[in-house]
Biopython code that builds the backbone (N, CA, C, O; Angstrom):
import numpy as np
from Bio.PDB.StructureBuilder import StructureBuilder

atoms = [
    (1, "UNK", "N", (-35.950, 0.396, -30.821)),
    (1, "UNK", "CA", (-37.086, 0.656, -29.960)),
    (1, "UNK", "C", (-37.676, -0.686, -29.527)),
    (1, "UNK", "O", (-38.097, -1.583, -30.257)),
    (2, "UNK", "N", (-37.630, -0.651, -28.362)),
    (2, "UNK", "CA", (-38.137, -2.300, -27.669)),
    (2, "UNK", "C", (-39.746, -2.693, -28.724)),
    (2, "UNK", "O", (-40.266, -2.095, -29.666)),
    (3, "UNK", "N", (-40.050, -3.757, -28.104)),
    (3, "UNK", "CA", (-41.831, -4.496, -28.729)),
    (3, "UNK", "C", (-42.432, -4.231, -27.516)),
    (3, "UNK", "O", (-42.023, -4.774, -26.490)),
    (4, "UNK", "N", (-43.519, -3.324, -27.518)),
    (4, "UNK", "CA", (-44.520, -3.360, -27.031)),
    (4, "UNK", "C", (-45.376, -4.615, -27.100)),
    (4, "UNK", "O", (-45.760, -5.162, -28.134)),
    (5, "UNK", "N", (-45.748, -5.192, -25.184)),
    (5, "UNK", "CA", (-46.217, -6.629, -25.314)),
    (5, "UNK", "C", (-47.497, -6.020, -25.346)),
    (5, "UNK", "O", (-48.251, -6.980, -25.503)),
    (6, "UNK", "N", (-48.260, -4.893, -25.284)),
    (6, "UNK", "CA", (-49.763, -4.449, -25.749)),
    (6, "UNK", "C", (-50.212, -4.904, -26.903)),
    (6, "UNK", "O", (-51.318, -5.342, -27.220)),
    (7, "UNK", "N", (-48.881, -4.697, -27.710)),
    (7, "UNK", "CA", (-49.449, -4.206, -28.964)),
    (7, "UNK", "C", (-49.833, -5.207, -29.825)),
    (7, "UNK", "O", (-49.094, -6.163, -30.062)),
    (8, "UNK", "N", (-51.167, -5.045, -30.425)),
    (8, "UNK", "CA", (-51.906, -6.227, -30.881)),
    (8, "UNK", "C", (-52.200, -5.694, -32.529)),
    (8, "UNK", "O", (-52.525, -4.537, -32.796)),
    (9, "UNK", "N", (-51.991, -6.915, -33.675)),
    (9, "UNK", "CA", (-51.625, -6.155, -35.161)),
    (9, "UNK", "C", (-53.031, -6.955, -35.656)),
    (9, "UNK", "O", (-52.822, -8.166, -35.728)),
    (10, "UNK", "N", (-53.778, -6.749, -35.849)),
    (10, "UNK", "CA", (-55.148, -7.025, -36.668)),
    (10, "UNK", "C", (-55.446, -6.006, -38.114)),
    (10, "UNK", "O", (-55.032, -4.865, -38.321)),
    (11, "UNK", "N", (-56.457, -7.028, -39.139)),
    (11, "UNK", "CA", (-56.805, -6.879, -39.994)),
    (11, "UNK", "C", (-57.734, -6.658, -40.346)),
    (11, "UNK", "O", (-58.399, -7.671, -40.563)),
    (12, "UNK", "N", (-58.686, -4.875, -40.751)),
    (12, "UNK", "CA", (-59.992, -4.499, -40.872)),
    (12, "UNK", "C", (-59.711, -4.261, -42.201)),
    (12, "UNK", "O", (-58.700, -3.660, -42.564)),
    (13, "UNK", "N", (-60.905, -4.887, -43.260)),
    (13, "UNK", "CA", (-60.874, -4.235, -44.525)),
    (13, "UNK", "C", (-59.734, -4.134, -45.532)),
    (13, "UNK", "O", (-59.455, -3.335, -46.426)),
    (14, "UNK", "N", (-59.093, -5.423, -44.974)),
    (14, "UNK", "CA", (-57.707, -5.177, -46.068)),
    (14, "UNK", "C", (-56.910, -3.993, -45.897)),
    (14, "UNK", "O", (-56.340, -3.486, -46.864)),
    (15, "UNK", "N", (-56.797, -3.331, -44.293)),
    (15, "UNK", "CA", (-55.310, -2.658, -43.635)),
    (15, "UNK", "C", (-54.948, -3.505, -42.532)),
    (15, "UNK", "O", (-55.529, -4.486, -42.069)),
    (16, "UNK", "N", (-53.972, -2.988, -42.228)),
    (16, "UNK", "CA", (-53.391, -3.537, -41.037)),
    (16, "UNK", "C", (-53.298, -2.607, -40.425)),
    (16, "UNK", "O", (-52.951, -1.517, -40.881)),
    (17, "UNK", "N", (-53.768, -2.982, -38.537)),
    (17, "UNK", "CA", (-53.379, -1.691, -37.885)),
    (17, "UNK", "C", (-52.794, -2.015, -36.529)),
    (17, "UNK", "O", (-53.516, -2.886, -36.044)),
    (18, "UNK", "N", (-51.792, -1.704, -35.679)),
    (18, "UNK", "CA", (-51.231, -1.842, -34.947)),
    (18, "UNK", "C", (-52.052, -0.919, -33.905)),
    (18, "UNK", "O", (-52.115, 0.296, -34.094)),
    (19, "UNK", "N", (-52.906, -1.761, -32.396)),
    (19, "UNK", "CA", (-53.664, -1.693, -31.734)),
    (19, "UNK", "C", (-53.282, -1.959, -30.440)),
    (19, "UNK", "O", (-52.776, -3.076, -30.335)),
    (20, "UNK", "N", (-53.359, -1.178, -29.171)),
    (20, "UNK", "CA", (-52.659, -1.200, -27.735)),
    (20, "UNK", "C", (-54.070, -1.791, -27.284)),
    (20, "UNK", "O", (-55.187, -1.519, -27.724)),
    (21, "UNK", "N", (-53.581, -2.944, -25.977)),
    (21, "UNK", "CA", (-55.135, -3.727, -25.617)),
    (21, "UNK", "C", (-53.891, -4.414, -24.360)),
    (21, "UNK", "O", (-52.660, -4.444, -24.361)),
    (22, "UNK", "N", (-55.017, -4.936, -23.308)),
    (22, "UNK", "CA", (-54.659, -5.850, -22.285)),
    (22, "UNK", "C", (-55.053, -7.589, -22.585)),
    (22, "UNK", "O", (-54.421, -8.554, -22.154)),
    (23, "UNK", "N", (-56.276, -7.609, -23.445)),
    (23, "UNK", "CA", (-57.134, -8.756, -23.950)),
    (23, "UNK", "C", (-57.151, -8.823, -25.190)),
    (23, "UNK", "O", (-58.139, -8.523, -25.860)),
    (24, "UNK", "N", (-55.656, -9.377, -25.834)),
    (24, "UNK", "CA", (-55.662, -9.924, -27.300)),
    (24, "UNK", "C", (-57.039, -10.571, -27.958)),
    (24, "UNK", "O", (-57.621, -10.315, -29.012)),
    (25, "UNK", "N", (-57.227, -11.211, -27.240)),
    (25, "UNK", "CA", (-59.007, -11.782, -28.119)),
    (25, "UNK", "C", (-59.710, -11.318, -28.324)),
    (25, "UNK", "O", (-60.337, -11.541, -29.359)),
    (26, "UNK", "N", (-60.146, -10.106, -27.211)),
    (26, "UNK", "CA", (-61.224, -9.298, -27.060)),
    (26, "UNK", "C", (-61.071, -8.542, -28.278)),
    (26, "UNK", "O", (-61.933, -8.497, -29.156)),
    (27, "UNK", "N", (-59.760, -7.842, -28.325)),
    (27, "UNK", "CA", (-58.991, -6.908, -29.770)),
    (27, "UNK", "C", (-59.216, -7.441, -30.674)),
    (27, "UNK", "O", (-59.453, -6.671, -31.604)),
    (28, "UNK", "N", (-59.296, -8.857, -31.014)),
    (28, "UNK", "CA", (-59.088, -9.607, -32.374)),
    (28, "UNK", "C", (-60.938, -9.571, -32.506)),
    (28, "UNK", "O", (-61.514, -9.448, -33.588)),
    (29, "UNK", "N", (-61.472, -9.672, -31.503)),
    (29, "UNK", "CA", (-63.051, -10.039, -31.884)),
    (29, "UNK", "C", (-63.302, -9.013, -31.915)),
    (29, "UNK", "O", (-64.309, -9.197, -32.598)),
    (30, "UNK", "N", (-63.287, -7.361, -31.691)),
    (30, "UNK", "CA", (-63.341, -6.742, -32.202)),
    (30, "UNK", "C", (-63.171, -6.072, -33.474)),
    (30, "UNK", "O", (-63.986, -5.332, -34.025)),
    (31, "UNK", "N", (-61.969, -6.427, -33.897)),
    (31, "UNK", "CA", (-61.712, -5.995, -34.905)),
    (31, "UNK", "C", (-62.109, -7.236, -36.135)),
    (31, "UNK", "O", (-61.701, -6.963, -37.264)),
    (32, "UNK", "N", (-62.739, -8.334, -36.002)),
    (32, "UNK", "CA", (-63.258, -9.063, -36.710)),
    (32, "UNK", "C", (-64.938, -8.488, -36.765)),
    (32, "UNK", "O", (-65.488, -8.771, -37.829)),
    (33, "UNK", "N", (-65.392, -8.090, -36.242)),
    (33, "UNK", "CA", (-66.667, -7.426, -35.896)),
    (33, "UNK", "C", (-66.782, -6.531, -36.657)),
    (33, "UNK", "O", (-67.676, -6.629, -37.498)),
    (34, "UNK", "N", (-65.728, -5.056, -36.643)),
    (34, "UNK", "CA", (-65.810, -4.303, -37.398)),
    (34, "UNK", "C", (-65.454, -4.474, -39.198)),
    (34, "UNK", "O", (-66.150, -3.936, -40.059)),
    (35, "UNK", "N", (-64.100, -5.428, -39.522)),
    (35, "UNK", "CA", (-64.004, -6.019, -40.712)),
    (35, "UNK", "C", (-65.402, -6.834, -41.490)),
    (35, "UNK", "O", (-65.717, -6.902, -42.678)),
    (36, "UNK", "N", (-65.926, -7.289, -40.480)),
    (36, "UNK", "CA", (-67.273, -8.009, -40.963)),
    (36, "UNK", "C", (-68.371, -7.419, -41.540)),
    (36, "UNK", "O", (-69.155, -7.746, -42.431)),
    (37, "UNK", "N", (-68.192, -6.126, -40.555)),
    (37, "UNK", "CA", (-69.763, -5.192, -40.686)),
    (37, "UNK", "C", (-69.233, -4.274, -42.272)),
    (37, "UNK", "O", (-69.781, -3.979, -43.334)),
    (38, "UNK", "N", (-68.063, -4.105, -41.738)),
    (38, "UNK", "CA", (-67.872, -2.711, -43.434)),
    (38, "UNK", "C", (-67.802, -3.548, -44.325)),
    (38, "UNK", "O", (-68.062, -2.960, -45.375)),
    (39, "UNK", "N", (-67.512, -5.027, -44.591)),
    (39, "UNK", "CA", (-67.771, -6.213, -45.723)),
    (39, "UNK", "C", (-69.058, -5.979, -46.209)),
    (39, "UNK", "O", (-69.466, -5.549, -47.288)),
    (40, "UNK", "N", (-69.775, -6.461, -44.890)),
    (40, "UNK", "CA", (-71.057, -6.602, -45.310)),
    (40, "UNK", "C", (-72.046, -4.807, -46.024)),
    (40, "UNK", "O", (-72.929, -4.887, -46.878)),
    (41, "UNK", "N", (-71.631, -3.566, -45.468)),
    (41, "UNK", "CA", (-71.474, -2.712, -46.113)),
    (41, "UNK", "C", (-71.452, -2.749, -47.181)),
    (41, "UNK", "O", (-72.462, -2.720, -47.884)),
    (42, "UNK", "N", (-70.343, -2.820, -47.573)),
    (42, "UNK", "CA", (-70.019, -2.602, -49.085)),
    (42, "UNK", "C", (-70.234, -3.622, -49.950)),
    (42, "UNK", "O", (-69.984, -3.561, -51.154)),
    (43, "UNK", "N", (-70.772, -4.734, -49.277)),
    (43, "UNK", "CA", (-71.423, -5.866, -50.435)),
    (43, "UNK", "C", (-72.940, -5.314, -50.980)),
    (43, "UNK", "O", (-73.677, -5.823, -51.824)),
    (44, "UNK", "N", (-73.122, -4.087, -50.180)),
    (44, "UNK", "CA", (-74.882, -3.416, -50.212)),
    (44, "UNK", "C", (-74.504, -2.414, -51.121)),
    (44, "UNK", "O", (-74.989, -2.377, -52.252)),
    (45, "UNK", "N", (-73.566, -1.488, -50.665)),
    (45, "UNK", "CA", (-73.842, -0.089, -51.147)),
    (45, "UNK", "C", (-72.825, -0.412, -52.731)),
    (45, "UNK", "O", (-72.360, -1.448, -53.204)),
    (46, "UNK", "N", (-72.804, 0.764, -53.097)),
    (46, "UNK", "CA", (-72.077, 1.370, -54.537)),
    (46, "UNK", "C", (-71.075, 2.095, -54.217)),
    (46, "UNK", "O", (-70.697, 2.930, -55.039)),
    (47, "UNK", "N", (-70.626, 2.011, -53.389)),
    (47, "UNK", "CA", (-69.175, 2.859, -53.073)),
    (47, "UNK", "C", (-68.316, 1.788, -52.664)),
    (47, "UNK", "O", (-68.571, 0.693, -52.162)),
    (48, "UNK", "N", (-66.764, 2.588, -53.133)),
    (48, "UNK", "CA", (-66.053, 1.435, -52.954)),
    (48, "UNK", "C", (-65.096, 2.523, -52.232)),
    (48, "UNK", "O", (-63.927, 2.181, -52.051)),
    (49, "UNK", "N", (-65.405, 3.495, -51.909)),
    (49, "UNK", "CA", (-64.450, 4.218, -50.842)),
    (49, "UNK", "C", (-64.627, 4.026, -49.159)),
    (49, "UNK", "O", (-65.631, 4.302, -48.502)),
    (50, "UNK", "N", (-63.202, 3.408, -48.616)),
    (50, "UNK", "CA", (-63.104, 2.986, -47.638)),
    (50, "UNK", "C", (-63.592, 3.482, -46.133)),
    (50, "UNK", "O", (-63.913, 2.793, -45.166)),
    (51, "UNK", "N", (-63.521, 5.216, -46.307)),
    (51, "UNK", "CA", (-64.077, 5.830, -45.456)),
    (51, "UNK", "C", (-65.535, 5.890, -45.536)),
    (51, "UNK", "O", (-66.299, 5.864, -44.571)),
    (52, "UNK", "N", (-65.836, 5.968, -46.694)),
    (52, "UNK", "CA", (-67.618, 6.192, -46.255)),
    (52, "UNK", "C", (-67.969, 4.818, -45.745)),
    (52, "UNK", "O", (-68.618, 4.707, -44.705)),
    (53, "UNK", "N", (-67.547, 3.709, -46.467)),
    (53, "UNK", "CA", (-67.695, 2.282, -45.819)),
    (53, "UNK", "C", (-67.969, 2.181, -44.404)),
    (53, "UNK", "O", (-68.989, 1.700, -43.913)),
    (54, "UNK", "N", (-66.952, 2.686, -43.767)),
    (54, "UNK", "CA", (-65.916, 2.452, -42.385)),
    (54, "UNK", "C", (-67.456, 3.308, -41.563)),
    (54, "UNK", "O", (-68.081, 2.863, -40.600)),
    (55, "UNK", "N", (-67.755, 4.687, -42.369)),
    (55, "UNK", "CA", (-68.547, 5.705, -41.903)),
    (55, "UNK", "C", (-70.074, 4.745, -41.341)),
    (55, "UNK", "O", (-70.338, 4.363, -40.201)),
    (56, "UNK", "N", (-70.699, 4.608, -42.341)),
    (56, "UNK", "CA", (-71.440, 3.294, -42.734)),
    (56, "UNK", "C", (-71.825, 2.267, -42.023)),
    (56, "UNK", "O", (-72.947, 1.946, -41.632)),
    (57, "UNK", "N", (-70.319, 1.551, -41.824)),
    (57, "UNK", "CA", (-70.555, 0.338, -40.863)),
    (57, "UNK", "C", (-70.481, 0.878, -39.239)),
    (57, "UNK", "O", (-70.901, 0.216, -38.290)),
    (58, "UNK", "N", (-69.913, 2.100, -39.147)),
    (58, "UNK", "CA", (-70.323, 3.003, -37.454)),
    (58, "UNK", "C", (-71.368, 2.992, -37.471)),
    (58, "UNK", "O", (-71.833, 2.015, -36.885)),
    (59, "UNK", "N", (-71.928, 3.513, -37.802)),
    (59, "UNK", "CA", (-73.377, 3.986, -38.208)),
    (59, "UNK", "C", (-74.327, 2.312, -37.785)),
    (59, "UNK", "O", (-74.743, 2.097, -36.647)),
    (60, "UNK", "N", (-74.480, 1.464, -38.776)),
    (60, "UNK", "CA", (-75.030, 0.352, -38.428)),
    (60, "UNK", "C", (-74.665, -0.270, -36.679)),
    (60, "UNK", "O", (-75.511, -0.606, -35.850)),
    (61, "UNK", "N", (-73.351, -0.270, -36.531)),
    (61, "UNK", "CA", (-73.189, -1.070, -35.245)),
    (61, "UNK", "C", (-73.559, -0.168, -34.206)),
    (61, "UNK", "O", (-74.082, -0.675, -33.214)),
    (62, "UNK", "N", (-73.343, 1.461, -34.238)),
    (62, "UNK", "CA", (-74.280, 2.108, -32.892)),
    (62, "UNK", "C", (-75.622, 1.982, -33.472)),
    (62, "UNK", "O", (-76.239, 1.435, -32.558)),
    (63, "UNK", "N", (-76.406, 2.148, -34.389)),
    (63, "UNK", "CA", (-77.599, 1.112, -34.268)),
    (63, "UNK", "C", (-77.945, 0.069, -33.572)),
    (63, "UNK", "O", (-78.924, -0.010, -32.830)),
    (64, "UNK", "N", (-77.060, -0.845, -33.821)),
    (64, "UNK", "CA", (-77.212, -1.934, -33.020)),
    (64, "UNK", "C", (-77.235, -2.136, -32.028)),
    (64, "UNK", "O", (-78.066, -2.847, -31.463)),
    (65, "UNK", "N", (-76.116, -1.434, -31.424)),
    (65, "UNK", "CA", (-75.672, -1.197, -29.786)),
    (65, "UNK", "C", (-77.050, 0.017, -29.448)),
    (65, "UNK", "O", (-77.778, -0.162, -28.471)),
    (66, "UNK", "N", (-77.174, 0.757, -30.032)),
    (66, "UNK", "CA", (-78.755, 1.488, -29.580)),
    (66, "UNK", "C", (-80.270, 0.609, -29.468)),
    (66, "UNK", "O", (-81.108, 0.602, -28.566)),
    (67, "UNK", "N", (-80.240, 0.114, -30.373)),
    (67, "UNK", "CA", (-80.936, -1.030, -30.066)),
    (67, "UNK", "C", (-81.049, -2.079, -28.985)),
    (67, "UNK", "O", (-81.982, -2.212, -28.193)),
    (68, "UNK", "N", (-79.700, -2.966, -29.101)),
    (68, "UNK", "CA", (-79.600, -3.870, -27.735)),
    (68, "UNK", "C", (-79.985, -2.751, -26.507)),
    (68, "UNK", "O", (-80.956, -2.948, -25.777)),
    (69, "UNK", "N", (-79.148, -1.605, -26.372)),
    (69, "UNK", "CA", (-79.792, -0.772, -25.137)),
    (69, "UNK", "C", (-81.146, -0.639, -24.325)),
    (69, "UNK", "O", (-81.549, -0.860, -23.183)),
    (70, "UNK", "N", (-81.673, -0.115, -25.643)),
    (70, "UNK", "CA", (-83.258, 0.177, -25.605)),
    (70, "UNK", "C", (-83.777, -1.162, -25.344)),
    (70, "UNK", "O", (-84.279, -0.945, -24.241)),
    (71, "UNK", "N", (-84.032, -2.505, -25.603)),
    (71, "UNK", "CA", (-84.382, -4.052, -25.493)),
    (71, "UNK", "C", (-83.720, -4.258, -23.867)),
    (71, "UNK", "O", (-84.580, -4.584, -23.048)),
    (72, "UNK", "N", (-82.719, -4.150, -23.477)),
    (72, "UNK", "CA", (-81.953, -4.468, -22.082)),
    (72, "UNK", "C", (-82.392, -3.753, -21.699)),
    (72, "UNK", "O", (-82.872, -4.321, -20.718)),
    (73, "UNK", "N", (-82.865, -2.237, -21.593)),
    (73, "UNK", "CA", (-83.628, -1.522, -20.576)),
    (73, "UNK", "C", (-85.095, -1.590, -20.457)),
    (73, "UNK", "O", (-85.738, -1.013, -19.581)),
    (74, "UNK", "N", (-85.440, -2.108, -21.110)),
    (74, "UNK", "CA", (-86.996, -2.900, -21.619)),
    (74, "UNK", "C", (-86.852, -4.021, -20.717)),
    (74, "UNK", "O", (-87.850, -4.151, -20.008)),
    (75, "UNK", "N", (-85.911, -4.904, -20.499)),
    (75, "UNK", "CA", (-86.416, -6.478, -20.583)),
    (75, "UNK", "C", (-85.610, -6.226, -18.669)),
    (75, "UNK", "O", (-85.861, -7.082, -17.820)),
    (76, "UNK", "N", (-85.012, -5.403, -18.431)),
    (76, "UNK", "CA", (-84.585, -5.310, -17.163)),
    (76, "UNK", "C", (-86.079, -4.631, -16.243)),
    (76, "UNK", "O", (-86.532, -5.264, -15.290)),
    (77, "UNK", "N", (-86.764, -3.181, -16.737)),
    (77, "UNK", "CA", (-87.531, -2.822, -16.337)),
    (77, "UNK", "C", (-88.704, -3.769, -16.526)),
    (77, "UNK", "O", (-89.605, -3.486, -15.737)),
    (78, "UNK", "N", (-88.964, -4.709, -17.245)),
    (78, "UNK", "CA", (-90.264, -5.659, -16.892)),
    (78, "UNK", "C", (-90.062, -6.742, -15.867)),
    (78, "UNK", "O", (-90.972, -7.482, -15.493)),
    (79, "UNK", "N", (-88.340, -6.819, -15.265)),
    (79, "UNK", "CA", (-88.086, -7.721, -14.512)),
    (79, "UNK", "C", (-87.561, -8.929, -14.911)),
    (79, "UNK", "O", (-87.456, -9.891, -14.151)),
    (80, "UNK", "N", (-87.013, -8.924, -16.799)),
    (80, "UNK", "CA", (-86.417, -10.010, -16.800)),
    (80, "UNK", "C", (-84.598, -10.222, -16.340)),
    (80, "UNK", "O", (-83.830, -9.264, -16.430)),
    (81, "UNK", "N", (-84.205, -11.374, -15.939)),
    (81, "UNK", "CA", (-82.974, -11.525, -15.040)),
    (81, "UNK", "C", (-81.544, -11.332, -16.667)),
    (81, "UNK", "O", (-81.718, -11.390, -17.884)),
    (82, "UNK", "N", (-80.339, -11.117, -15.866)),
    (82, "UNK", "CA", (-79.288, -10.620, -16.653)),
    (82, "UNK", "C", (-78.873, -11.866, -17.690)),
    (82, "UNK", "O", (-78.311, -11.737, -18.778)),
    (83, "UNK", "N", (-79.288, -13.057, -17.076)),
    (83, "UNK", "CA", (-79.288, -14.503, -17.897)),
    (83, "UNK", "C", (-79.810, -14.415, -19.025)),
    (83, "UNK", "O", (-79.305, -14.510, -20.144)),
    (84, "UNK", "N", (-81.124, -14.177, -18.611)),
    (84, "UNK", "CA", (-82.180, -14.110, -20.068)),
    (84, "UNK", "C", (-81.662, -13.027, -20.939)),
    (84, "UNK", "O", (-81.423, -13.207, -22.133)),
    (85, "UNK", "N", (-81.459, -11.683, -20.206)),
    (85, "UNK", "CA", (-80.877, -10.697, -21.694)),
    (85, "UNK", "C", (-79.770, -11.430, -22.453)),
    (85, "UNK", "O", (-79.814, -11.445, -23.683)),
    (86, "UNK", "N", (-78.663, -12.111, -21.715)),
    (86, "UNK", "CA", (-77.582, -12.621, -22.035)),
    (86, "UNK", "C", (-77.742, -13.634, -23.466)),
    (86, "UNK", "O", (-77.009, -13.779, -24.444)),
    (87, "UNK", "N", (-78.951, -14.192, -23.109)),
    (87, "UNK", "CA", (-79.262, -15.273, -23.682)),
    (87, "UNK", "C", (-80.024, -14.964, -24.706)),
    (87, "UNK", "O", (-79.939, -15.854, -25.552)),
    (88, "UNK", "N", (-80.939, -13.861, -25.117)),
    (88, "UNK", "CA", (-81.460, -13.126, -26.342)),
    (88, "UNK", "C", (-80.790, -12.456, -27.254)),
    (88, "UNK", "O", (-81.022, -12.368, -28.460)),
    (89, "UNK", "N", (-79.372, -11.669, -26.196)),
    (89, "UNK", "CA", (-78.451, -10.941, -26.982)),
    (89, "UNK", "C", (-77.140, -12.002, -28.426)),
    (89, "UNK", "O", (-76.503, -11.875, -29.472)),
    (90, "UNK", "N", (-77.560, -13.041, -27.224)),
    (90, "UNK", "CA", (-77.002, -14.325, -28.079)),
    (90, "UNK", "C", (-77.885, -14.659, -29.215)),
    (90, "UNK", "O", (-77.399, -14.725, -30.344)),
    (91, "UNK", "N", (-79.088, -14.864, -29.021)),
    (91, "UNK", "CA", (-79.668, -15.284, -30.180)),
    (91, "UNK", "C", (-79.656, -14.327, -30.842)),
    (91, "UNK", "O", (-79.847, -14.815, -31.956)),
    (92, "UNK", "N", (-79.527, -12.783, -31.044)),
    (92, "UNK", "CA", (-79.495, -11.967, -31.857)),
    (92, "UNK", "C", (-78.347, -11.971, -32.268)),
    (92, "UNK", "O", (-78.394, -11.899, -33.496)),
    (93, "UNK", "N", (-77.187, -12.023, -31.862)),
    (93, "UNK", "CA", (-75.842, -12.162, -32.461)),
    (93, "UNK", "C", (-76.389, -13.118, -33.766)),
    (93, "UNK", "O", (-76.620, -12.921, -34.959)),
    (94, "UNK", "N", (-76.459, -14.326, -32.777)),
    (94, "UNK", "CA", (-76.421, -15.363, -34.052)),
    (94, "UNK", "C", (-76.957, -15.191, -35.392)),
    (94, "UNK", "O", (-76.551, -15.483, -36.517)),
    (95, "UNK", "N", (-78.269, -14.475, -34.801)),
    (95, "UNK", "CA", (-79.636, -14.062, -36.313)),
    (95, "UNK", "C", (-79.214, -13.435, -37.115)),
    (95, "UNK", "O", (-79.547, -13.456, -38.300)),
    (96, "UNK", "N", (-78.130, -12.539, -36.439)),
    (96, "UNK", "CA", (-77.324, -11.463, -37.795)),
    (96, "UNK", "C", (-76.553, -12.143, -38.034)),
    (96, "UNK", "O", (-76.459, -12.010, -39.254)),
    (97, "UNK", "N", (-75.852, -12.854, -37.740)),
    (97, "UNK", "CA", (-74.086, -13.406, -38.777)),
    (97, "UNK", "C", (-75.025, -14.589, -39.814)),
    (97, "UNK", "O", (-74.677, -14.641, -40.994)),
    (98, "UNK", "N", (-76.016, -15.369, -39.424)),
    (98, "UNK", "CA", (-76.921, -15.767, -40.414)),
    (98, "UNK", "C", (-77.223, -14.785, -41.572)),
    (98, "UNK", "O", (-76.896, -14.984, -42.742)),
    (99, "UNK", "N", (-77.978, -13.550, -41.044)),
    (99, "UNK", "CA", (-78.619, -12.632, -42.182)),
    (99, "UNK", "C", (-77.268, -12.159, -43.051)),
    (99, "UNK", "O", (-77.284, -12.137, -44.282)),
    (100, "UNK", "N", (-76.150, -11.800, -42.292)),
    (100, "UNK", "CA", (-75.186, -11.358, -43.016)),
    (100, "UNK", "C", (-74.272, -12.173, -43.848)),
    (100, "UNK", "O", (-73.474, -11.665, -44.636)),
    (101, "UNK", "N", (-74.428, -13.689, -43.621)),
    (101, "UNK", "CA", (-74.118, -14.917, -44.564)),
    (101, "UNK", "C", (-75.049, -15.095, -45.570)),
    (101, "UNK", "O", (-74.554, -15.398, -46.656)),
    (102, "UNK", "N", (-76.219, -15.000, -45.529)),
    (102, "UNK", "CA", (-76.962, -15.089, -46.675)),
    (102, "UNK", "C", (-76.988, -13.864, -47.576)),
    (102, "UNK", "O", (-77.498, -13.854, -48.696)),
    (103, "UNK", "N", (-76.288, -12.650, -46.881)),
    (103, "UNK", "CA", (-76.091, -11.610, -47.978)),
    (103, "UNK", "C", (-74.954, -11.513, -48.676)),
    (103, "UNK", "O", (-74.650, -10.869, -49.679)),
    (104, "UNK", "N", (-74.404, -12.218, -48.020)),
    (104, "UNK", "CA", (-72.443, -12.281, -48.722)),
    (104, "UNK", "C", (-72.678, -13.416, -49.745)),
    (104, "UNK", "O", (-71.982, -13.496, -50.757)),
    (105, "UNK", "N", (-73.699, -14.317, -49.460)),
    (105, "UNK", "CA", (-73.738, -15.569, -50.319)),
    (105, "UNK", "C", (-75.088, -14.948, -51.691)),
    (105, "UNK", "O", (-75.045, -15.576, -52.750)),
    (106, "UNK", "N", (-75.855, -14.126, -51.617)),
    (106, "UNK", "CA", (-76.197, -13.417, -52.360)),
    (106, "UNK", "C", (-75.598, -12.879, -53.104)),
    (106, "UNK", "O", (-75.708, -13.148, -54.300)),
    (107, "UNK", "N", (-74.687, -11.852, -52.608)),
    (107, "UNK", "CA", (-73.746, -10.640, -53.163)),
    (107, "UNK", "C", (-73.102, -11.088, -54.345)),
    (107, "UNK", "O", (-72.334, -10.342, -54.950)),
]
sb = StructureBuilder()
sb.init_structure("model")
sb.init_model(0)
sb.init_chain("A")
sb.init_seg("    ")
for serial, (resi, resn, name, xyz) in enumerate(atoms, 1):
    if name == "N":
        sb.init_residue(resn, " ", resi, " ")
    sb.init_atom(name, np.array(xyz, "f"), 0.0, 1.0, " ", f" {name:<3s}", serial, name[0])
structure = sb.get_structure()
């Protein structure tokens, strides 16, 4: 069976999963995103089962993404420009991989 040139092989949570994409990076930063968040998960909770983890870290990142929403439809309707959201959404990235380094370095 030929190689699919889609097919992109990344690592969440200690599996491997074979992933169809046009933007290898985009795939890899994704799936570093999600490996990150169910880490940081399960460095919190008492379960060490992979699905509730996985469940867990969904849960937190549409938070997040509900959040950024609600803030971008806020900061668009007061009239601020797509730069500035760009540029807050950045500093919030950053504020969490901070908060989530000082909890792994806790843990």
């Amino acid at each position: 069976m030929p190689e699919n040139d889609n097919a992109i092989t990344v690592e969440i949570y200690d599996q491997t999963y074979r992933l169809h994409g046009n933007d290898r990076e985009y795939v890899e930063r994704l799936a570093a995103t999600v490996d990150s968040k169910m880490r940081a998960v399960a460095a919190q909770g008492r379960t060490v089962d992979s699905l509730r983890v996985a469940v867990l870290a969904a849960l937190n990142l549409a938070d997040e993404l509900a959040r950024l929403e609600e803030r971008s439809a806020a900061a668009v309707s007061s009239g601020d420009s797509v730069a500035s959201i760009r540029s807050r959404a950045h500093s919030l990235s950053g504020l969490l991989d901070e908060v989530l380094g000082e909890e792994r370095k806790a843990g």
